[in-house]
N, C-alpha and C positions, 0 to 999 in steps of 0.2 A: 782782505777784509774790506766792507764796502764803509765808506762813511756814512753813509744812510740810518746804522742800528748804532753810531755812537753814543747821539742824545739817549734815545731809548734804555742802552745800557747803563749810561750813568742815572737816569733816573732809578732802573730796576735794580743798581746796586744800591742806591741810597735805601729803597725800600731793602733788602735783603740787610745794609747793615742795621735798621731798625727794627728785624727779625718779625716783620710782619706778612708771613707766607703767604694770608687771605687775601692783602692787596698786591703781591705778586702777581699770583692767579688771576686778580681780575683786572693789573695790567695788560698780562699777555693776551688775556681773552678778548679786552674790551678796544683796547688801542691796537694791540698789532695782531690782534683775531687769529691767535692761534688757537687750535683744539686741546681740548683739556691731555691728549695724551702725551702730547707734543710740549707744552707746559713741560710738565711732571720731567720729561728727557732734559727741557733746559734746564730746568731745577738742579733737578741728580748733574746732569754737568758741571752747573757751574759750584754745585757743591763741592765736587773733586779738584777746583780747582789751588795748586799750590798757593797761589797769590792771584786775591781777587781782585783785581782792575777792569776799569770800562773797555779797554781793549779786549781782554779775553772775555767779557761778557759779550761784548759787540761780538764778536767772534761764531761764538757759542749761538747767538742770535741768529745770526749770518746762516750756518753750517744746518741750521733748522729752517729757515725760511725755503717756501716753495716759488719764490719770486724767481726768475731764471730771465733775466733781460737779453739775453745772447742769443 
């Protein structure tokens, strides 16, 4: 997992524990300009997740972005 989506995630958890989906969405659209379908996948991910942390958000982040520096 890159360090790059840590911040990102901890902020998009803080929004998710204050259960406000609407500035999720226009996190991921506005800052890290993913498409709304792509959204909706990280959503439902990090829903299913056991235990939600910045890591496995970053993760889930990561595992969706179309950045490929290699």
């Amino acid at each position: 997992m890159s360090a790059t989506w840590k911040y990102p995630a901890r902020r998009l958890m803080k929004m998710i524990d204050a259960n406000n989906e609407t500035q999720v969405h226009m996190y991921l659209e506005q800052f890290l300009l993913f498409p709304v379908d792509i959204q909706d996948r990280i959503i439902e991910d990090i829903s299913h997740l056991p235990h939600c942390n910045s890591d496995a958000i970053a993760e889930i982040i990561s595992n969706h972005s179309i950045v490929d520096l290699r």
